[in-house]
C-alpha positions as a Markdown table, in Angstrom:
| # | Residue | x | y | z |
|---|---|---|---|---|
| 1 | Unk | -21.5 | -15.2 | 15.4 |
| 2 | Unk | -21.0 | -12.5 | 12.7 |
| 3 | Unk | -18.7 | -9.8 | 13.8 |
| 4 | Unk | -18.6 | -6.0 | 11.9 |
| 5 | Unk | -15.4 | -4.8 | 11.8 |
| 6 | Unk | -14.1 | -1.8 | 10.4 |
| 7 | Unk | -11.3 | -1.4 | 7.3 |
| 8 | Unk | -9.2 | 0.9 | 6.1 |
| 9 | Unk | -9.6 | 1.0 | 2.5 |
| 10 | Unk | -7.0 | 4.0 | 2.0 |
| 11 | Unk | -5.8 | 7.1 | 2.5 |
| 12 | Unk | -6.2 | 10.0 | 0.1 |
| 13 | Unk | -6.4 | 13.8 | -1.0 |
| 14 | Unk | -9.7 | 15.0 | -1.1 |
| 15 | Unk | -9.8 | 18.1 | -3.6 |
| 16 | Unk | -13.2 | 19.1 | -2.1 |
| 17 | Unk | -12.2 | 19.0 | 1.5 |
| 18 | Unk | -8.8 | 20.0 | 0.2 |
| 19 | Unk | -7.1 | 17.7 | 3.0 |
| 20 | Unk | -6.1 | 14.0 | 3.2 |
| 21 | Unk | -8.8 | 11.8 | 3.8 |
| 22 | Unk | -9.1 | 8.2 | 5.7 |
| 23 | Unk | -11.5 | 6.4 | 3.9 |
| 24 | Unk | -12.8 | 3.1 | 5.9 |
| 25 | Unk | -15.2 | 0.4 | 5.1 |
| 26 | Unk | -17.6 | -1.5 | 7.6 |
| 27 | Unk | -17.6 | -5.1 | 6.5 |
| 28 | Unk | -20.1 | -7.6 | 7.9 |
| 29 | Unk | -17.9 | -10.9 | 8.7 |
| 30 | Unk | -19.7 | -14.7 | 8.7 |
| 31 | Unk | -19.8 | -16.8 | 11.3 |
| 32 | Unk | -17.2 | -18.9 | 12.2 |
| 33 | Unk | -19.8 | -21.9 | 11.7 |
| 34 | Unk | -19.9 | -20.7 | 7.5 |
| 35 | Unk | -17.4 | -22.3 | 5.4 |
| 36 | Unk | -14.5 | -20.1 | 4.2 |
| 37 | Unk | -16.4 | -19.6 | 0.7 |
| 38 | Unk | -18.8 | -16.7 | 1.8 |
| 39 | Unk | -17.2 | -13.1 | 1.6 |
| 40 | Unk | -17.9 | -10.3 | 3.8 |
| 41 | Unk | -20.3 | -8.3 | 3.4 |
| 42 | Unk | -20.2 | -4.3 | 2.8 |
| 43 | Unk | -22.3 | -2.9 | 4.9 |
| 44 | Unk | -21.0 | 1.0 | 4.6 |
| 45 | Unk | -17.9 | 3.3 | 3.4 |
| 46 | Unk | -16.9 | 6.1 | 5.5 |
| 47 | Unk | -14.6 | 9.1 | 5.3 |
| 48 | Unk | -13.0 | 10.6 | 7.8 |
| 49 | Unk | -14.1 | 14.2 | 6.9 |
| 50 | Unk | -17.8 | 13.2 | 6.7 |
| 51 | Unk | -19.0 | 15.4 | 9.5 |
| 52 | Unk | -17.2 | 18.5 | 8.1 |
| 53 | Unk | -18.1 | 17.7 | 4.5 |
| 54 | Unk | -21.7 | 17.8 | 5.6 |
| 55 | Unk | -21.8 | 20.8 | 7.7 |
| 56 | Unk | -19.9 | 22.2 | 4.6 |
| 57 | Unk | -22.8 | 20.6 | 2.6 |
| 58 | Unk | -20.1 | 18.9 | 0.0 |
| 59 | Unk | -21.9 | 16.0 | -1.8 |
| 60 | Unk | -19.9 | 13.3 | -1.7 |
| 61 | Unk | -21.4 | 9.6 | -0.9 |
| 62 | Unk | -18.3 | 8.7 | 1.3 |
| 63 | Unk | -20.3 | 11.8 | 3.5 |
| 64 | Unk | -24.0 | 10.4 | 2.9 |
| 65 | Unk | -25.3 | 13.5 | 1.2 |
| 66 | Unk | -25.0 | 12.7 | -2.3 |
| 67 | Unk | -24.9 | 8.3 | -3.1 |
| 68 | Unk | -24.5 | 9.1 | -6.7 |
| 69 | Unk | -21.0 | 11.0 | -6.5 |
| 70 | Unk | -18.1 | 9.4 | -5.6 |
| 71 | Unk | -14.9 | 11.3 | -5.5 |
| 72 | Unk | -12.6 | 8.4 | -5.1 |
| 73 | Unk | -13.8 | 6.0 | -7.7 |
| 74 | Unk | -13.5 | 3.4 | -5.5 |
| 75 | Unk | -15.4 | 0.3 | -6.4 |
């Protein structure tokens, strides 16, 4: 069965936020029945500073309010 799990990518400053931010990814893992070639998948990235970012109304599409700004670069 295919399990989510989530990773932490890194841990950064924000210059938006102006704080240090945990930025995780939720990866979608195969079955154990798929052989070893298939990756996981990406399902979302997350920062830890999302919520206030939003009510703060900070684009940022580690926050969900802007998918064409990325702060980190992180591809």
């Amino acid at each position: 069965m295919a399990e989510l799990t989530s990773v932490l990518v890194n841990w950064t400053w924000c210059p938006r936020a102006a704080r240090m931010a945990e930025l995780r990814e939720e990866r979608l893992m195969p079955a154990d029945i798929l052989p070893d070639l298939s990756p996981p998948r990406l399902v979302a990235r997350r920062c830890s500073l999302a919520v206030d970012c939003n009510v703060a109304e900070i684009p940022c599409s580690w926050a969900f309010t802007n998918p064409d700004f990325d702060p980190f670069n992180v591809t």
